[in-house]
PyMOL Python script that loads the backbone (N, CA, C, O; Angstrom):
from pymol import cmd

cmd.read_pdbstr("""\
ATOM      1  N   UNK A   1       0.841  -1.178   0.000  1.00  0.00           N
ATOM      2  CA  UNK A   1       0.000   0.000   0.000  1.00  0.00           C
ATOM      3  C   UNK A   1       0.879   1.232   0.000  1.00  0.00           C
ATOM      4  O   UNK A   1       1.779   1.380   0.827  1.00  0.00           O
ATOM      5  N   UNK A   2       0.531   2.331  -1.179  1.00  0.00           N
ATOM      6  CA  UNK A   2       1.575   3.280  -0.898  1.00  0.00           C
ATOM      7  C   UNK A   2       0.667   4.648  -0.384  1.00  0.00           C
ATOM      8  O   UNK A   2       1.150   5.623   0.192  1.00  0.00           O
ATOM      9  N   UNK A   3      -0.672   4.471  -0.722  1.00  0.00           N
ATOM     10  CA  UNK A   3      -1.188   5.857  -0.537  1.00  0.00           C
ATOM     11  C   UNK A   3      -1.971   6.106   1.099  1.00  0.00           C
ATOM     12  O   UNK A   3      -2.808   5.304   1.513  1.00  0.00           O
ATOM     13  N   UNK A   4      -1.633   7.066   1.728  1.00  0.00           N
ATOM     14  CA  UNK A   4      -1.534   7.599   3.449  1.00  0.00           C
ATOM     15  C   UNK A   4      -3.309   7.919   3.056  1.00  0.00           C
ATOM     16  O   UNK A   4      -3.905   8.710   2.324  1.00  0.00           O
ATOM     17  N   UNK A   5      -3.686   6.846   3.975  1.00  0.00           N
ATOM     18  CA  UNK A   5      -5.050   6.961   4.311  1.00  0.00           C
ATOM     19  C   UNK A   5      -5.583   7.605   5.678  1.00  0.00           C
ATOM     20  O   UNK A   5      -4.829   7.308   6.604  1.00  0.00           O
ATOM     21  N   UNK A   6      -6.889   8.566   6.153  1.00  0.00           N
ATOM     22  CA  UNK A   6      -6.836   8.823   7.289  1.00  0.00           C
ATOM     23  C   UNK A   6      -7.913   7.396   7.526  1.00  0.00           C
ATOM     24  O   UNK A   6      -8.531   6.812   6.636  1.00  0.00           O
ATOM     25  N   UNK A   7      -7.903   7.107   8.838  1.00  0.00           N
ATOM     26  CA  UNK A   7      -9.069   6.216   9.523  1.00  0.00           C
ATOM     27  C   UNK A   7      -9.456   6.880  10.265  1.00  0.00           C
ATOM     28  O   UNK A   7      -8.798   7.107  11.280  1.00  0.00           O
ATOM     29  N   UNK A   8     -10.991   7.598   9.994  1.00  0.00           N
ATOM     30  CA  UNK A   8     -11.299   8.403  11.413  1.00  0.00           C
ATOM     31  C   UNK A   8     -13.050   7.613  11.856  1.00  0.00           C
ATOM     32  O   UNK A   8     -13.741   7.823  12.854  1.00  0.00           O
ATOM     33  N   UNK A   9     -13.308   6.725  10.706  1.00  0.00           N
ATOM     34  CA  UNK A   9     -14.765   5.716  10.809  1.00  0.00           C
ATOM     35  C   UNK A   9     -14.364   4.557  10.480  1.00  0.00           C
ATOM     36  O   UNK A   9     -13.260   4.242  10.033  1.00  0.00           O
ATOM     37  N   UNK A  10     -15.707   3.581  10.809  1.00  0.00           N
ATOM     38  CA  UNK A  10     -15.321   1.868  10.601  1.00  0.00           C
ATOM     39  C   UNK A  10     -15.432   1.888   8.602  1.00  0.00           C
ATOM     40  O   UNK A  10     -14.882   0.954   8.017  1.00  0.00           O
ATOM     41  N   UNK A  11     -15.846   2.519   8.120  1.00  0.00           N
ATOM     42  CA  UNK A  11     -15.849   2.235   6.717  1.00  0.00           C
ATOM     43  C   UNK A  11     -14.413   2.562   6.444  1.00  0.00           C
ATOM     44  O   UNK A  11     -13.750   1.783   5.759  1.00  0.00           O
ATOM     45  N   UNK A  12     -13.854   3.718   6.958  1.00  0.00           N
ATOM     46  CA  UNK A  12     -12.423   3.397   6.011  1.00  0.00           C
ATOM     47  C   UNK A  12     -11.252   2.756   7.005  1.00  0.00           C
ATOM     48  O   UNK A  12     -10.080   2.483   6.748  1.00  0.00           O
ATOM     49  N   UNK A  13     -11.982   2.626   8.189  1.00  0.00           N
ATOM     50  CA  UNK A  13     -10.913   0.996   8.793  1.00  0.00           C
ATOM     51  C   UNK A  13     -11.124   0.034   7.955  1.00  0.00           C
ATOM     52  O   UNK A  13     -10.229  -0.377   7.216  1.00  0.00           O
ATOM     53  N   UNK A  14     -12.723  -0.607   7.961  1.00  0.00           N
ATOM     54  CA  UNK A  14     -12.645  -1.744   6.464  1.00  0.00           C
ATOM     55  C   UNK A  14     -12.276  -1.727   5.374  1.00  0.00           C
ATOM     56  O   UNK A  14     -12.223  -2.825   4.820  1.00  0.00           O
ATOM     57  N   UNK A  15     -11.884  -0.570   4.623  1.00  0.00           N
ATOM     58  CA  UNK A  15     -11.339  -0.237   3.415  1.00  0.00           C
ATOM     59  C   UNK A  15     -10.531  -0.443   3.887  1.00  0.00           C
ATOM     60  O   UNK A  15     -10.498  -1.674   3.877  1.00  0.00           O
ATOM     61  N   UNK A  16      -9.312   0.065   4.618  1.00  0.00           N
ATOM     62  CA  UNK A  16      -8.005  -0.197   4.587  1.00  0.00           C
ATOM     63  C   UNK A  16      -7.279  -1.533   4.729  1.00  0.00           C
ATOM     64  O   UNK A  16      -6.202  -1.906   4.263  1.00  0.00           O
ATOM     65  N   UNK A  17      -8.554  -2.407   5.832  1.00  0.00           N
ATOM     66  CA  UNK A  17      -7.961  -3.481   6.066  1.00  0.00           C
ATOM     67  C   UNK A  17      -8.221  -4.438   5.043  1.00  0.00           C
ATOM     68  O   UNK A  17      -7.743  -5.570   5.113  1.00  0.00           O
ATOM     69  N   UNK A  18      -9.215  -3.931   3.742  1.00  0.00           N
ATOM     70  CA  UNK A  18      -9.569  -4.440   2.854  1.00  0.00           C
ATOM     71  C   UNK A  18      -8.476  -4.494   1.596  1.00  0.00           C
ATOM     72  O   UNK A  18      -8.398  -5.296   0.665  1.00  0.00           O
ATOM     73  N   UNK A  19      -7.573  -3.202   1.962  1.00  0.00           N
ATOM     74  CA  UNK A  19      -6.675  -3.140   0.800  1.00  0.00           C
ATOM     75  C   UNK A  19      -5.408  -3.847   1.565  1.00  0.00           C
ATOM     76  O   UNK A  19      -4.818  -4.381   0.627  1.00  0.00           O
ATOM     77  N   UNK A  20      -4.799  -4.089   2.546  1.00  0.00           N
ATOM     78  CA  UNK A  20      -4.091  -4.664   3.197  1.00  0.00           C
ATOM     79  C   UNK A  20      -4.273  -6.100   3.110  1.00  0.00           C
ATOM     80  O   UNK A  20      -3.310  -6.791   2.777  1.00  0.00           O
ATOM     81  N   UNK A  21      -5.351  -6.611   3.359  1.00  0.00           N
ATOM     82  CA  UNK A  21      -5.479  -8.032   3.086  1.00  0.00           C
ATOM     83  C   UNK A  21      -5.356  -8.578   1.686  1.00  0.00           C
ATOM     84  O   UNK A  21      -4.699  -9.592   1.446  1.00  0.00           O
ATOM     85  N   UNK A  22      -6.075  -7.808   0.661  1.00  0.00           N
ATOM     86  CA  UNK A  22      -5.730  -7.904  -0.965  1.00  0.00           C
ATOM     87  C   UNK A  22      -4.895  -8.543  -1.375  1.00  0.00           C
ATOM     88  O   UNK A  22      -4.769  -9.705  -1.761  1.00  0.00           O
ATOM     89  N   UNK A  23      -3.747  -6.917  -1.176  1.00  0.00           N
ATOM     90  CA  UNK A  23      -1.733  -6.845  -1.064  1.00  0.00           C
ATOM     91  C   UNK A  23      -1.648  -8.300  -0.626  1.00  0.00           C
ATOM     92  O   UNK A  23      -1.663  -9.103  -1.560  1.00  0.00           O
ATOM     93  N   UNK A  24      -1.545  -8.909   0.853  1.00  0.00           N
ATOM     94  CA  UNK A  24      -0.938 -10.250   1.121  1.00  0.00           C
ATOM     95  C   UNK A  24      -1.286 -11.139   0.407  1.00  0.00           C
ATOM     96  O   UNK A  24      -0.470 -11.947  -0.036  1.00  0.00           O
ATOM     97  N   UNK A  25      -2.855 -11.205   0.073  1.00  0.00           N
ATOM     98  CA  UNK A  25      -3.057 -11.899  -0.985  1.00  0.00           C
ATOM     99  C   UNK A  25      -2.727 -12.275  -2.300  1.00  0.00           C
ATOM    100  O   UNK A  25      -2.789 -13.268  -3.024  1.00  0.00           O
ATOM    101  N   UNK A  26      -2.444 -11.391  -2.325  1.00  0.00           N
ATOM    102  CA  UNK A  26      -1.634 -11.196  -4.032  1.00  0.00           C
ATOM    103  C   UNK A  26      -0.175 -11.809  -3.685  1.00  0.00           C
ATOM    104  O   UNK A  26       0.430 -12.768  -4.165  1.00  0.00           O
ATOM    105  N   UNK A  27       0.099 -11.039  -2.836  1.00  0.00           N
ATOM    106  CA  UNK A  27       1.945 -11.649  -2.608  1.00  0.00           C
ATOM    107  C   UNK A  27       1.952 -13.122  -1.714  1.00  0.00           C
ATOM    108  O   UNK A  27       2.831 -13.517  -0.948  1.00  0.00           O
ATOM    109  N   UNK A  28       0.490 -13.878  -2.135  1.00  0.00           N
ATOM    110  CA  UNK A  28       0.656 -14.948  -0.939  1.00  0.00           C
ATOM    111  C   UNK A  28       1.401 -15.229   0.499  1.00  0.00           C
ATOM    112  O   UNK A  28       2.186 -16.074   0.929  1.00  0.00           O
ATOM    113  N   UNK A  29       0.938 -14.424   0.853  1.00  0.00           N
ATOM    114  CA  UNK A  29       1.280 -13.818   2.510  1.00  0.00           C
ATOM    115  C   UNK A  29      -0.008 -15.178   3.167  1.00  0.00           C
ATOM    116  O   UNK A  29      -1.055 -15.251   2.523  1.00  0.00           O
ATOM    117  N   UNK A  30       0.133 -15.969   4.165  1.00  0.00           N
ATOM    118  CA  UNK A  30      -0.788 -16.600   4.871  1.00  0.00           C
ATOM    119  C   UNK A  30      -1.931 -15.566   5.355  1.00  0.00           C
ATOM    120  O   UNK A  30      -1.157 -14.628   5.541  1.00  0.00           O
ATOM    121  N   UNK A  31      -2.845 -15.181   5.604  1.00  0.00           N
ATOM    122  CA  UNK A  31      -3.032 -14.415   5.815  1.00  0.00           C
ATOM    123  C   UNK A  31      -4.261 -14.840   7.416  1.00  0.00           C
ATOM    124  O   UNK A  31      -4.318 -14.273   8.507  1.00  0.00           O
ATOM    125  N   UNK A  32      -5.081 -16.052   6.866  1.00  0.00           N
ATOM    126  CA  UNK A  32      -6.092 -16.564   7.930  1.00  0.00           C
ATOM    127  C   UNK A  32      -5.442 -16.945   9.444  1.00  0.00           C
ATOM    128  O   UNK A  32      -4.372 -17.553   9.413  1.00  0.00           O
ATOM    129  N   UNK A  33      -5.988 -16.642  10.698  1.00  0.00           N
ATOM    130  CA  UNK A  33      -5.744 -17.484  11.871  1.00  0.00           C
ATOM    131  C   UNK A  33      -5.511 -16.084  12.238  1.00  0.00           C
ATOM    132  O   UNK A  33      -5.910 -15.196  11.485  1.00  0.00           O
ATOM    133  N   UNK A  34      -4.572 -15.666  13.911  1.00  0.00           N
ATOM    134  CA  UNK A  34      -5.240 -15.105  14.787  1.00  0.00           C
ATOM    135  C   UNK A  34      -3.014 -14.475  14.956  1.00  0.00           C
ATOM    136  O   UNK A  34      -1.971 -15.073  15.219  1.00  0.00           O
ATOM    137  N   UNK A  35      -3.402 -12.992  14.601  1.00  0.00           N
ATOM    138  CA  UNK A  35      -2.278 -12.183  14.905  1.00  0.00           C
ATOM    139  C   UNK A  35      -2.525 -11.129  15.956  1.00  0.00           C
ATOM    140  O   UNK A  35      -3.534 -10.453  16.159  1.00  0.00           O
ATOM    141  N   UNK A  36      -1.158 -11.158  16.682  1.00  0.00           N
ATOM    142  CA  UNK A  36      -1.310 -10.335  17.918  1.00  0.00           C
ATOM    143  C   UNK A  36      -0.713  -9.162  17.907  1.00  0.00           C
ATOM    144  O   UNK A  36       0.468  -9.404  18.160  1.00  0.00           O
ATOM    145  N   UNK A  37      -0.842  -8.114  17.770  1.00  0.00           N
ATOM    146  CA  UNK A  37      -0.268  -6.407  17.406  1.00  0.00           C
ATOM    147  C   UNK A  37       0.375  -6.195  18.779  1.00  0.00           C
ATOM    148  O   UNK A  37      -0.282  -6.148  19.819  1.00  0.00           O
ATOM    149  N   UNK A  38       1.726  -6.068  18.709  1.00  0.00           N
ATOM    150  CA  UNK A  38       2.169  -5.414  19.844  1.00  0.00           C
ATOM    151  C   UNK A  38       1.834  -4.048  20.024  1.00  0.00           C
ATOM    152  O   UNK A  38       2.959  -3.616  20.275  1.00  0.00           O
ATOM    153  N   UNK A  39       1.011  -2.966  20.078  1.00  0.00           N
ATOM    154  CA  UNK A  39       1.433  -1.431  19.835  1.00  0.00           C
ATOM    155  C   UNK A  39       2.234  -1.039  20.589  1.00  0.00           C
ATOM    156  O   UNK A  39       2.972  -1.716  21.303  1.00  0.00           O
ATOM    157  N   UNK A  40       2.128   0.715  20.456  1.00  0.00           N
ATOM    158  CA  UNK A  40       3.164   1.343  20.936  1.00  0.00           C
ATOM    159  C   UNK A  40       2.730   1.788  22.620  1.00  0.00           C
ATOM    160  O   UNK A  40       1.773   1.196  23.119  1.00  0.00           O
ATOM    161  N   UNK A  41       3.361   2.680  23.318  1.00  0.00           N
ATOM    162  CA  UNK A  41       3.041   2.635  24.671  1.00  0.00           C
ATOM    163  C   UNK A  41       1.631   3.745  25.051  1.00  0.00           C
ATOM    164  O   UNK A  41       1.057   3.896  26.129  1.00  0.00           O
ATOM    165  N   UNK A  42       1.399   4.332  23.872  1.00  0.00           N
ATOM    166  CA  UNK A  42       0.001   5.342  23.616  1.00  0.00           C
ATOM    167  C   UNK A  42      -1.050   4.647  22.755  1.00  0.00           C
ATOM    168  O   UNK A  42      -1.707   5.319  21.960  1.00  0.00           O
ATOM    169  N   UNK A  43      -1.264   3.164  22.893  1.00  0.00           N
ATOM    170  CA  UNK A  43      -2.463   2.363  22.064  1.00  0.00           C
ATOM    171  C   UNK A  43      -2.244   0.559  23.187  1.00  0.00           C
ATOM    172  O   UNK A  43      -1.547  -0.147  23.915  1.00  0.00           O
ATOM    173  N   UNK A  44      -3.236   0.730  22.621  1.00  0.00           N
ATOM    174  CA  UNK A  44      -3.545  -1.120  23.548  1.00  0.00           C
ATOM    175  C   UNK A  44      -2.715  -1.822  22.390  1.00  0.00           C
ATOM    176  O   UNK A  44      -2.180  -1.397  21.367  1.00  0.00           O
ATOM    177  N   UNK A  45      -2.857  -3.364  23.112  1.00  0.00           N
ATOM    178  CA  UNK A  45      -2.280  -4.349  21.785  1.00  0.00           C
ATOM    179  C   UNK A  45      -3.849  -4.853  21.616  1.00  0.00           C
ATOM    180  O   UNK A  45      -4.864  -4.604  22.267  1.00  0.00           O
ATOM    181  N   UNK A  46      -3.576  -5.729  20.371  1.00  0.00           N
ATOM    182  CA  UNK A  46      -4.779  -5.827  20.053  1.00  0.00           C
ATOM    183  C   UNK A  46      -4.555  -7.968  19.770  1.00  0.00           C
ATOM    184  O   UNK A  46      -3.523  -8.638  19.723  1.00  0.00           O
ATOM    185  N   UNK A  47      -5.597  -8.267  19.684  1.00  0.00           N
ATOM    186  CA  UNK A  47      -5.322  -9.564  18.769  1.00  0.00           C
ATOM    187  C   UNK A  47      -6.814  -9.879  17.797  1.00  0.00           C
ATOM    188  O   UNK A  47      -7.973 -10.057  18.173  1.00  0.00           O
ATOM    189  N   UNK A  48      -6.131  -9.854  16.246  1.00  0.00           N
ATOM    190  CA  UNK A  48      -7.104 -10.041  15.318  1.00  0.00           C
ATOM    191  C   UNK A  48      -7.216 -11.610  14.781  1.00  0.00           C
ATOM    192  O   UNK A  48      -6.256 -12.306  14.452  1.00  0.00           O
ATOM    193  N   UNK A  49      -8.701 -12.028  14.770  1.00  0.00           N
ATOM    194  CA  UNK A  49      -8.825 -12.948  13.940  1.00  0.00           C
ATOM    195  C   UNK A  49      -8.971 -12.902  12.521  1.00  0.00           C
ATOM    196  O   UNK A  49      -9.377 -11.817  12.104  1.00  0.00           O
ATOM    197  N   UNK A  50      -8.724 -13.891  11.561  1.00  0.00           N
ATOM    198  CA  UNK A  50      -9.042 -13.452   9.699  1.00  0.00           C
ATOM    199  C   UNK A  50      -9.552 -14.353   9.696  1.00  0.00           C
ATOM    200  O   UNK A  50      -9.271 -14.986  10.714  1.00  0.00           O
ATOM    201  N   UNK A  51     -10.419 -14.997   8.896  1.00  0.00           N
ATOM    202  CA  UNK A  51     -11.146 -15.965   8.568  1.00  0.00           C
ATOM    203  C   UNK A  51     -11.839 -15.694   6.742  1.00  0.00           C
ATOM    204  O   UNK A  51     -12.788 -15.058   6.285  1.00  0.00           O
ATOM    205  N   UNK A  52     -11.023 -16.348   6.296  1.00  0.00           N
ATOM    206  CA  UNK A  52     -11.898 -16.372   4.689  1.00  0.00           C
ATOM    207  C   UNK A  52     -13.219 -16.999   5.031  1.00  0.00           C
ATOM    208  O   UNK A  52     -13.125 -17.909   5.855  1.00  0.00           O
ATOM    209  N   UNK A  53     -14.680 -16.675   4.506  1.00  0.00           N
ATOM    210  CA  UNK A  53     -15.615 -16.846   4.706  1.00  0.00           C
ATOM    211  C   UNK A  53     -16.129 -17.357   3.399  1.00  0.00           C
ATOM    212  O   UNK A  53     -17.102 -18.060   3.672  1.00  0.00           O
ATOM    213  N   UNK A  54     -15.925 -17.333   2.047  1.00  0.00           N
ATOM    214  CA  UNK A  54     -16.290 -17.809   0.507  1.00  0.00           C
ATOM    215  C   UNK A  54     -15.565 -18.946   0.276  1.00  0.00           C
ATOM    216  O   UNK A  54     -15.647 -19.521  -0.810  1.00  0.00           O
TER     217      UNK A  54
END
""", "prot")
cmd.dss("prot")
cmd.show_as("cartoon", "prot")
cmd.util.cbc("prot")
cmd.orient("prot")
C-alpha cells in the first residue's frame, strides 16, 4: 500500500484493512488465523482474527 489513508470511521478501517489483506493476498502472505499487534506505549495491543468466509 503506498497511498496515506486517514481512519477516522469503521468504513475506512474496512477499506483499509480491505486493501491490506488484498496486497498479502496477491503476494501470498498466509493471511487466515489469529495475529497479535504489539502497539506502541500510547495504544492497547490488540489480537485479530481473519477468517476467509467464501
Amino acid at each position: 500500500m503506498t497511498k496515506k489513508q486517514s481512519i477516522d470511521d469503521t468504513e475506512s478501517l474496512r477499506s483499509s484493512l480491505q486493501g491490506v489483506l488484498e496486497e498479502a493476498a496477491t503476494n501470498d502472505v498466509e493471511i487466515e488465523g489469529s495475529l497479535r499487534i504489539q502497539a506502541t506505549a500510547d495504544h492497547p495491543n490488540w489480537e485479530i482474527q481473519i477468517w476467509q468466509i467464501e
